[in-house]
PAPA-446677 format. One record per atom (N, C-alpha, C): residue in one letter; x, y, z. Coordinates in steps of 0.1 Angstrom, whole numbers, plus 5000, padded with zeros to 4 digits. Example, Ala and Ser with C-alpha at 12.3 -4.5 7.8 and 13.67 -1.06 7.14 Angstrom:
2
A513249435078/A512349555078/A513249675078/S512849785071/S513749895071/S512950005079/
This chain:
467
X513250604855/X512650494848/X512250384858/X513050334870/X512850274876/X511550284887/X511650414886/X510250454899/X509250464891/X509050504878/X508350494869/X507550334869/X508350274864/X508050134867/X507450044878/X508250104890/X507450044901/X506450124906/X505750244902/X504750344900/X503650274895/X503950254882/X503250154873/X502650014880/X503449954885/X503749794891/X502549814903/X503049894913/X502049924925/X500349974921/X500850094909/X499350124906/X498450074899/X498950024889/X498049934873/X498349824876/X499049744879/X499149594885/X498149564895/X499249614907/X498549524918/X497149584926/X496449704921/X494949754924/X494649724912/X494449734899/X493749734887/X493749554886/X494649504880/X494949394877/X495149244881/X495849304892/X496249164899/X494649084909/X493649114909/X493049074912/X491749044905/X492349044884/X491748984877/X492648864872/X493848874879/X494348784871/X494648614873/X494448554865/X494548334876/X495748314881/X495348254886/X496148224895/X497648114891/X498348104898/X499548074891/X498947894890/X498547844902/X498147714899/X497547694882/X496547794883/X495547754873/X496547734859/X497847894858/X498647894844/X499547764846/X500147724856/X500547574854/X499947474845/X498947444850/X498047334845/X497547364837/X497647484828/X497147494814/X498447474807/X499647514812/X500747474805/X501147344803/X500847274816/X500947064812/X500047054802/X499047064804/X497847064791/X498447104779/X498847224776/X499147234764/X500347124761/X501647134770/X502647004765/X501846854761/X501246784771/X500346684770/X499846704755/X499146804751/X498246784738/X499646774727/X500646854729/X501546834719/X501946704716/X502246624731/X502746474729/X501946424722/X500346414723/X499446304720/X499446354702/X499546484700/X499546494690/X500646484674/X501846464683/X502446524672/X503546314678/X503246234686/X504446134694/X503045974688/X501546024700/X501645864704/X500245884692/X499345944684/X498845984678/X498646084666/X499946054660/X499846194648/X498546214637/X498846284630/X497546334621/X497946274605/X497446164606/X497246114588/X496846184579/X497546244570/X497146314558/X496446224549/X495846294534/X495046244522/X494846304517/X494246274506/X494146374496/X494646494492/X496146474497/X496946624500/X497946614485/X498846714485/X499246764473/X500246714473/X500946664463/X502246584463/X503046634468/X503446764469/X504246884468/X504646864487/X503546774494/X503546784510/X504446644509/X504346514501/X505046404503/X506846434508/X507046334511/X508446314515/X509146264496/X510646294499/X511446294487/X511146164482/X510946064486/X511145944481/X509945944476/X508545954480/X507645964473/X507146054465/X507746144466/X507746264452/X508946194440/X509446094442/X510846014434/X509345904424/X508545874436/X507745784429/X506445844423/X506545914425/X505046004417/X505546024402/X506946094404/X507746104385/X507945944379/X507945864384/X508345704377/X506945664370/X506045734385/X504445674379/X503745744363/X504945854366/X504145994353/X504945924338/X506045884343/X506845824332/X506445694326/X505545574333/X505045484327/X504245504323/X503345624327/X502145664316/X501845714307/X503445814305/X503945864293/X504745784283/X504745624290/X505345524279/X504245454270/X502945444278/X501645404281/X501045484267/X501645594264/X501145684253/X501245654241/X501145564235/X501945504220/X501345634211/X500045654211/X499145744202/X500245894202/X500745944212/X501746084215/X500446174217/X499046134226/X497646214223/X498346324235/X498046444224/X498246624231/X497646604247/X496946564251/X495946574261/X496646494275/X497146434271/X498046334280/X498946424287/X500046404268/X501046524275/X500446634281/X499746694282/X499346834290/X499046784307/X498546674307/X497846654323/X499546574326/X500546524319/X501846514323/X502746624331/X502646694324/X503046824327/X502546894341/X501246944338/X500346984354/X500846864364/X500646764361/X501246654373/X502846694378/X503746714369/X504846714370/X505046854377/X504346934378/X504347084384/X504047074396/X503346974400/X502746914414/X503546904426/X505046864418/X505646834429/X507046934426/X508046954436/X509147054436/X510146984428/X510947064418/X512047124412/X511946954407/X510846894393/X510646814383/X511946774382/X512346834374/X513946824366/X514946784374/X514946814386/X516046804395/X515846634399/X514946614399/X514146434403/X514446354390/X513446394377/X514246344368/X515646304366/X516646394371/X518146364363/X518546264376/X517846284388/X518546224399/X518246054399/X517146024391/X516645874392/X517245894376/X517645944367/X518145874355/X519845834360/X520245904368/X521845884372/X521545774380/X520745724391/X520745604397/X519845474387/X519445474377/X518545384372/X519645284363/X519345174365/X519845044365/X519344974351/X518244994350/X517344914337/X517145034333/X517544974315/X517545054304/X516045104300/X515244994303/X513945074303/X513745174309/X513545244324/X513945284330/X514045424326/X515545404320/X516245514316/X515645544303/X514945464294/X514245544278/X512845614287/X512145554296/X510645654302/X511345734308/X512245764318/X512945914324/X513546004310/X514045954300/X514046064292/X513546134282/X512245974283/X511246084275/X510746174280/X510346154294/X509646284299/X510146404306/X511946404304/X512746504306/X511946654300/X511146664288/X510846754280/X509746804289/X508846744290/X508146744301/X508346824315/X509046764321/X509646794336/X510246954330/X511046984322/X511547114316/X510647234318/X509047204308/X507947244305/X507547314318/X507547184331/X506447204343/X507847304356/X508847284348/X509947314365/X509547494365/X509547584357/X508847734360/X508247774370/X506447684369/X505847664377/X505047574388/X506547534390/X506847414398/X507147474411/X506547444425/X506847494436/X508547464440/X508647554449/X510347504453/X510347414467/X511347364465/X511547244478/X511647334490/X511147284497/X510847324511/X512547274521/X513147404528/X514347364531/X513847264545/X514847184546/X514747084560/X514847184577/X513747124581/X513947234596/X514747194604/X515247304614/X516447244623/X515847254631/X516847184643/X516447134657/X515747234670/X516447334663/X515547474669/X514347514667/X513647504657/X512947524648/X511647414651/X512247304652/X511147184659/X510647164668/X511847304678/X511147304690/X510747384695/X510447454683/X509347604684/X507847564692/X507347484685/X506047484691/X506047414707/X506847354711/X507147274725/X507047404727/X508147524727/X508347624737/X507247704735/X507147814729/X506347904722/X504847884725/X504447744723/X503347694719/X502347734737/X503047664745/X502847724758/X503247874765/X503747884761/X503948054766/X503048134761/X502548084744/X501648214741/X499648174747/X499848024750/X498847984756/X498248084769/X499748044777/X499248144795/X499548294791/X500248304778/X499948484781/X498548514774/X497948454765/X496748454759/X495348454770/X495948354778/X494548324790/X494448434800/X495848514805/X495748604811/X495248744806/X495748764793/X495148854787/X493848834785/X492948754784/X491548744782/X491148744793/X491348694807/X490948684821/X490948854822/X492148914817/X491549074824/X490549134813/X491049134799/X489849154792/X488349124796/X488049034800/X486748954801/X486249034815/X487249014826/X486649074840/X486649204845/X487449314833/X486949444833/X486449484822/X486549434813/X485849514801/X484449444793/X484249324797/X482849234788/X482649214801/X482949124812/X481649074820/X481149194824/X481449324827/X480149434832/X479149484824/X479849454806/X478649474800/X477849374795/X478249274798/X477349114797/X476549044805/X476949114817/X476449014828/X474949074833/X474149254826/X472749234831/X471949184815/X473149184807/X471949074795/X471748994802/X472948884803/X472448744810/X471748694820/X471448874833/X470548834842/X469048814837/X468948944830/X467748914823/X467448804810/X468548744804/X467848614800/X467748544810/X468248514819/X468048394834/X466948484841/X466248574842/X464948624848/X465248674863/X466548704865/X467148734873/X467048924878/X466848934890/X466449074891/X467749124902/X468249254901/X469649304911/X468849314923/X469949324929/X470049304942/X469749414951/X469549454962/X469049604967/X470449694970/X471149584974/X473149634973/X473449694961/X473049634949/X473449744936/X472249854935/X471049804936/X469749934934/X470650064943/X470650014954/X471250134962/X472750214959/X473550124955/X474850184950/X474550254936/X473850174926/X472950294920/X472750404919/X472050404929/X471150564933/X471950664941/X472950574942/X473650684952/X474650724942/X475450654933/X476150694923/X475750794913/X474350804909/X473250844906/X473051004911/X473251044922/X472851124934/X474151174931/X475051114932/X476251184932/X476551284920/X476551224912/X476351294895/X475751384896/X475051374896/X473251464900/X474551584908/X474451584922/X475151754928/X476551764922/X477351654917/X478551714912/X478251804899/X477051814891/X476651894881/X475751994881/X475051984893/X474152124895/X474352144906/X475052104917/X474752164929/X476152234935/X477752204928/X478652254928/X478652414931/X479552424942/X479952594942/X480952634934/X480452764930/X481952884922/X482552934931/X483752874931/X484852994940/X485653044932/X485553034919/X486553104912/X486453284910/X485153324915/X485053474916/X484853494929/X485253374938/X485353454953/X486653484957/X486753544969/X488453564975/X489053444977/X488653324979/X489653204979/X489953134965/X489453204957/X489853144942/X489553014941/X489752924925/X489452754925/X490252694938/X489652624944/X489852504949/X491252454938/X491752324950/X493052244947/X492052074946/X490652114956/X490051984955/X488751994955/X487651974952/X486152014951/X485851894946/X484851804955/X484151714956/X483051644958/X481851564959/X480851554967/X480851494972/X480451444985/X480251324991/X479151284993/X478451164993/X477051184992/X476251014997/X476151025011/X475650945017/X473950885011/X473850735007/X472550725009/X472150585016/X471050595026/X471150485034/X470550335025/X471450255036/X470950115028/X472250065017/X473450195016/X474250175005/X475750095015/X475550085024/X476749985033/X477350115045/X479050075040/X479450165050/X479950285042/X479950365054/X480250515042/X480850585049/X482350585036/X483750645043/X484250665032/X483950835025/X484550865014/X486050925018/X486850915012/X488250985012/X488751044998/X489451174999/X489851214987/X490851304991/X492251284981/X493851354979/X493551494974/X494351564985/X494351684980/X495851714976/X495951764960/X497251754955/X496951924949/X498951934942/X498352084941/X498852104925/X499152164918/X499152184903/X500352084896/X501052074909/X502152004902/X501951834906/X500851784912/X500151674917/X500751584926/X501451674935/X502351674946/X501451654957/X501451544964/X500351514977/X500351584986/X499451674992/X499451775000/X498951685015/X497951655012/X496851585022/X495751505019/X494851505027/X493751395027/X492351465030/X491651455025/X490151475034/X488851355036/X488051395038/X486951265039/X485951295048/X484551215049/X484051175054/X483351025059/X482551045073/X482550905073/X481450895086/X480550795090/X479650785100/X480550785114/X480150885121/X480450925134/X480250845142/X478550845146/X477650745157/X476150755146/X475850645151/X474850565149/X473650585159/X472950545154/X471350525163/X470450415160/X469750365170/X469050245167/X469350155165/X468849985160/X469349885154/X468849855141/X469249725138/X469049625128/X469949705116/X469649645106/X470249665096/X469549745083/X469749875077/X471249905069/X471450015088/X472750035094/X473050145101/X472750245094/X471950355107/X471450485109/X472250615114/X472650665107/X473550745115/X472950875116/X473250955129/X473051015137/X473551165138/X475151135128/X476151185135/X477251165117/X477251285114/X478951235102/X479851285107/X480951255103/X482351355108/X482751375090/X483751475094/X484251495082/X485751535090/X486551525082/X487951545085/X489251645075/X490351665080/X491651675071/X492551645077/X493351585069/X495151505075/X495751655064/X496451695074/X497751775065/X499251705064/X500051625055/X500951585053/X501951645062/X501851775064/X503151895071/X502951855086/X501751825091/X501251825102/X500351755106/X501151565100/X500551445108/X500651435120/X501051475131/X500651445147/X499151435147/X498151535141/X496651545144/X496451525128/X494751525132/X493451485121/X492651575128/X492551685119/X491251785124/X489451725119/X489151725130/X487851685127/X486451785133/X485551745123/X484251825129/X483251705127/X481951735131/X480651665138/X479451755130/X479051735124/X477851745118/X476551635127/X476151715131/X474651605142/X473251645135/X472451515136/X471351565134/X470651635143/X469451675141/X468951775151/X468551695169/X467951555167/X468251475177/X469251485183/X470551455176/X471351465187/X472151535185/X471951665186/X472751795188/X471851825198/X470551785202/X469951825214/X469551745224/X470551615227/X470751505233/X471751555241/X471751545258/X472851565263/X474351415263/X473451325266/X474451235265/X474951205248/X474551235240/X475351195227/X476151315224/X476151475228/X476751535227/X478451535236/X477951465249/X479351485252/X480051325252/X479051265244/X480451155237/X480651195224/X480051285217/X480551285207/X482051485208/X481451515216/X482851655215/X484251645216/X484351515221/X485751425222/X486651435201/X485451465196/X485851415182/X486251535178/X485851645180/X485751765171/X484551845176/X484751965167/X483352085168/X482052025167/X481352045175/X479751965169/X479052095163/X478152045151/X477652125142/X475952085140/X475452125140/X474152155138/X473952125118/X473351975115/X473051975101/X472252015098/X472652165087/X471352255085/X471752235069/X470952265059/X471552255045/X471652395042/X472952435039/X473852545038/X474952585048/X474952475062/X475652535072/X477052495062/X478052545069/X479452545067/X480752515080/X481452385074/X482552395087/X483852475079/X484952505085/X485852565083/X487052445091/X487852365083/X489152305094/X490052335085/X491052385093/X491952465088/X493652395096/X494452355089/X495852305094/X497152405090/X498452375090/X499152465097/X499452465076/X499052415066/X499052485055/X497752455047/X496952415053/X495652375041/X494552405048/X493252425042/X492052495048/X490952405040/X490152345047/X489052315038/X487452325044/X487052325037/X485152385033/X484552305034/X483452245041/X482452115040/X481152205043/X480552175035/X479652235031/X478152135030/X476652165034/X475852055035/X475152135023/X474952015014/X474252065002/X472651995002/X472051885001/X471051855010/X471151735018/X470551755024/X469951645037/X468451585039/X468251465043/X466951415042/X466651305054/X466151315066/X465551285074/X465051115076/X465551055075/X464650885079/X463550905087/X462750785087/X461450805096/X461450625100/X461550615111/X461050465116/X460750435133/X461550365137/X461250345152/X462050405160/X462250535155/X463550595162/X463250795167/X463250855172/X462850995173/X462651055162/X462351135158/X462051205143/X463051305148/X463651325131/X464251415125/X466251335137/X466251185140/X467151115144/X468651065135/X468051035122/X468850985118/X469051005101/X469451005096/X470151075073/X469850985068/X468650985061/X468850885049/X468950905036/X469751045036/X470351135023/X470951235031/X472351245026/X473051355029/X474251365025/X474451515018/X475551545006/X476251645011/X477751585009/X478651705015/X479451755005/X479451865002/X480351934997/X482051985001/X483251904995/X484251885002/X484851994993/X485852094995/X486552164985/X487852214995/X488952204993/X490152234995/X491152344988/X491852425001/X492852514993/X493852505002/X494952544995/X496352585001/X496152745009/X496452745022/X496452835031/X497552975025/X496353065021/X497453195016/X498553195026/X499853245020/X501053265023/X501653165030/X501553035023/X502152945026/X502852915013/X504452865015/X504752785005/X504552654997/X505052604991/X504652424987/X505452344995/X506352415003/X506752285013/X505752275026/X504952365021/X503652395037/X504052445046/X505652495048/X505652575058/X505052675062/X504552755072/X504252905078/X505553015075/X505153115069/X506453205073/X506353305088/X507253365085/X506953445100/X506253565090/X505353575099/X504453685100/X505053825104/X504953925099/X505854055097/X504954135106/X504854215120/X504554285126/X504554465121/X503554515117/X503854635107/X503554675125/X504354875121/X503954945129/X502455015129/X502155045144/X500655085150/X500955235137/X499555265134/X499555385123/X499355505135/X499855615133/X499555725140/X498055765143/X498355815155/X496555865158/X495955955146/X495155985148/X494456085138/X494456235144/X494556275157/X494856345163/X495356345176/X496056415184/X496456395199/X495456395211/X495356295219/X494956365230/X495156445242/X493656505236/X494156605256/X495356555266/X496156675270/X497056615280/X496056665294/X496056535303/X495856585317/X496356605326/X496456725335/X497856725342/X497756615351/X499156585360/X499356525371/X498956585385/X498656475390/X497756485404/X499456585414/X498656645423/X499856725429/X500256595438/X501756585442/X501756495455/X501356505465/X501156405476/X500856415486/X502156465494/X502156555509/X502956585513/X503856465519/X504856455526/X504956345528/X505056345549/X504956235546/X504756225564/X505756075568/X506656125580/X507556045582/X506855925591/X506955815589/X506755725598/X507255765614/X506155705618/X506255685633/X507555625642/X508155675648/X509055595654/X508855525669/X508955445666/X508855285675/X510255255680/X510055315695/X511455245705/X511355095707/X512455035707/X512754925710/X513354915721/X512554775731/X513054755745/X514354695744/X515254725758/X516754705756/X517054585753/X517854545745/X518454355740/X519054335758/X518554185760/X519154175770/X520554115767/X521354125779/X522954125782/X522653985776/X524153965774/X524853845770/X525853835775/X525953665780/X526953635785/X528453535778/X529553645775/X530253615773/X531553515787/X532053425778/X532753345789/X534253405785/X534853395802/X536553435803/X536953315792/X538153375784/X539053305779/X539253225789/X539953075786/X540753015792/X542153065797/X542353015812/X543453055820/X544752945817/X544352825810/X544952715813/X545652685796/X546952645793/X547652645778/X548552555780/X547852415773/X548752285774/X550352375770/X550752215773/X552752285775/X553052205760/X553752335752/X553952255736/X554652135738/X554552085724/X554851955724/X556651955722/X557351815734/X558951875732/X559051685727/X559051645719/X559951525714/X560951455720/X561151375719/X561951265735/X563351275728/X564351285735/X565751245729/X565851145724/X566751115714/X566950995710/X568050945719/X567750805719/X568550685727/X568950555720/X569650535730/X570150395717/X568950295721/X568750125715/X566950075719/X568250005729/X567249955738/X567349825750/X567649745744/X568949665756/X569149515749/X567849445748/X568049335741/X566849215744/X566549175756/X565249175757/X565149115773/X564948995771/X565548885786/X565848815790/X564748725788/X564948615783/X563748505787/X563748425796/X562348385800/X561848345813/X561948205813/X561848095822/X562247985817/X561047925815/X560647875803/X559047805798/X559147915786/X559947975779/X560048005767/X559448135765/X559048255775/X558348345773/X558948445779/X559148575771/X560048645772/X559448755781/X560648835791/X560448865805/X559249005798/X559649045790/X558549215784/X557249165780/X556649035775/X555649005777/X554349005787/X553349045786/X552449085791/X552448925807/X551748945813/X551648805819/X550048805821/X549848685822/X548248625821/X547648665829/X545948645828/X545248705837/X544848595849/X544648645865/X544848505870/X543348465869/X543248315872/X541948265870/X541548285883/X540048275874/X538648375884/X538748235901/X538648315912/X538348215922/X537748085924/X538547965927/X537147855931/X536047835939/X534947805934/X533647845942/X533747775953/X533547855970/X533847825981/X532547785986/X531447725980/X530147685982/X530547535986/X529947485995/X530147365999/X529247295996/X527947335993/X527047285994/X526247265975/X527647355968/X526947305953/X525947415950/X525847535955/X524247605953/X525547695945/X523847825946/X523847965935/X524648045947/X524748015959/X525048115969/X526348155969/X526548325972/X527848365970/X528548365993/X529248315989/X530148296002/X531148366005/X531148475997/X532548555993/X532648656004/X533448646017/X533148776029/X533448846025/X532648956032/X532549116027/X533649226032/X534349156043/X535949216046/X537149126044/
């Protein structure tokens, strides 16, 4: 229920609807508005009644409507039929007669009073049948119905009309009103027109049967159907399978262009398929016009994309993924003519898209493994031919080798250190003696200082005799 719902929410909402619907600003300020109108209406300006039915007065003045029927019924000395009868209908006028009567004869003070309230108790009797009934008092909930209610049913009413109005009446209102305003369409719709137009047109006579060929119906069979001047053109369509389970994608869409200015010229369509099982790639092919399938340089920017194909009406591409196969098919084509090469650029051209599931594939799209049958038997044996006799055999030549020369080995050694013999143990030496200046006699002694230089004269020269 829940995917259901947000199924719903993603699909019918926010692509269908949500982009007919106002905006939240706009339901605000229709909702102050409505409160606003309630204030002014019901607080700092209410609505004065007249000439309204008694039956709408308040108690106290339905108390004074019976006093007034009663003085006119005192008013009657004659007892004329005619009176009493318009007594009566008056007294019906207002809710539950009799109940008013007895309530002003229990409060009435003057005897007068009390003789007119009982003469026209008989009266009040007469009229209480078809006499409306008192209306019960409203409660506090109840008064504040229209506060609440009153605005809620306003912004769900505006919303509902906003989508009403902007898918279902303004498309069929709005070419009356161009033509009362003398207004003529635009070449954007003439062209989307004709091409919608066009489409209809081959999806009803120009469609293939595959249902009595070896690939059986299609899972998807489509048209696509380019016409120039109509914008950009990039049809896409879901290939799903009986159980409406998303398999893939196909489409087409302008490749390369040629020329300038405006509406683009194309040159060049591609068509494609996305396999769900086997999104890493997008198989594509190239449909060219005859220009540039015989263009070197647009050919080898365009082979980067796919197979290039020659648009001929009847050729056929074949792209085929690791579970789905589809058919693009040129149903017609139609040539532009302007400042550009002839036979350059499409300014009609219809492709026929049709899709199937790759025999012996499952619905998860996997491949199975392929079953290697055994090779069938010959049909008969061939001739045996005998084997070639051997050749006799012949020994290799033998090749003397000149003598290795000598090598010189060295005498062992004559000489065998003497093993190792370990010192006797001894008891250690007393301490030796110290010297006097604090430095003990086994200590090393210093090195003597280097000679003083016997130069008399202060130079670099060495004086040092050589005996």
């Amino acid at each position: 229920m829940i995917k259901w719902l947000q199924g719903t929410y993603n699909g019918l909402y926010k692509i269908v609807l949500e982009p007919f619907t106002p905006r939240r600003k706009m339901i605000l300020m229709l909702v102050f508005a409505m409160i606003l109108g309630l204030i002014i209406g019901y607080g700092i300006d209410p609505i004065q009644f007249y000439d309204g039915d008694p039956r709408t007065l308040g108690q106290s003045w339905q108390d004074e409507w019976v006093r007034l029927l009663a003085d006119r019924n005192a008013a009657n000395v004659t007892a004329n039929p005619d009176v009493n009868q318009n007594i009566v209908e008056r007294l019906a006028a207002v809710d539950d007669p009799v109940g008013i009567v007895d309530r002003l004869l229990a409060n009435a003070a003057d005897p007068s009073d009390v003789n007119k309230l009982t003469a026209i108790r008989p009266f009040a009797e007469l009229a209480q049948p078809v006499a409306a009934a008192a209306p019960s008092e409203p409660s506090f909930i109840r008064s504040l119905l229209p506060w609440i209610l009153g605005p809620i049913i306003a912004a769900v009413l505006v919303v509902i009309w906003s989508w009403a109005w902007s898918i279902l009446i303004k498309n069929w209102l709005e070419p009356i009103f161009k033509r009362l305003r003398g207004e003529k369409d635009s070449e954007e719709v003439i062209q989307m027109r004709a091409r919608v137009r066009a489409q209809q047109i081959a999806d009803t006579t120009q469609r293939s049967d595959f249902v009595k060929t070896d690939l059986g119906p299609p899972l998807m069979q489509r048209m696509s159907t380019f016409q120039l001047g109509y914008g950009q053109y990039d049809d896409s369509f879901s290939i799903e399978d009986e159980q409406e389970r998303f398999l893939g994608e196909c489409g087409s869409s302008i490749s390369e262009t040629i020329g300038t200015g405006s509406p683009d010229k194309p040159t060049a369509v591609e068509v494609w398929l996305f396999d769900k099982d086997d999104y890493v790639r997008t198989i594509t092919n190239v449909f060219m016009s005859e220009h540039a399938y015989n263009d070197p340089a647009l050919r080898a920017k365009l082979e980067t994309k796919g197979d290039l194909i020659l648009a001929k009406v009847g050729t056929v591409a074949i792209l085929e993924t690791g579970s789905l196969r589809l058919q693009a098919r040129i149903v017609d084509i139609q040539y532009g003519t302007g400042n550009t090469p002839p036979n350059s650029f499409f300014e009609k051209l219809t492709i026929e898209l049709a899709g199937w599931r790759r025999t012996g594939v499952n619905a998860g799209g996997a491949t199975p493994v392929p079953v290697i049958a055994a090779p069938a038997p010959l049909p008969y044996a061939p001739p045996m031919t005998p084997a070639p006799a051997p050749l006799p055999y012949t020994p290799p030549p033998i090749v003397t080798q000149p003598p290795a020369a000598p090598t010189f080995t060295p005498p062992p050694p004559t000489f065998a250190p003497a093993p190792y013999q370990p010192a006797p143990m001894s008891s250690p030496p007393p301490p030796p003696a110290s010297i006097p200046g604090g430095r003990p006699a086994s200590a090393p002694l210093r090195p003597a200082p280097p000679p003083l230089d016997d130069d008399p004269f202060g130079g670099t020269g060495d004086f040092t005799p050589l005996s």
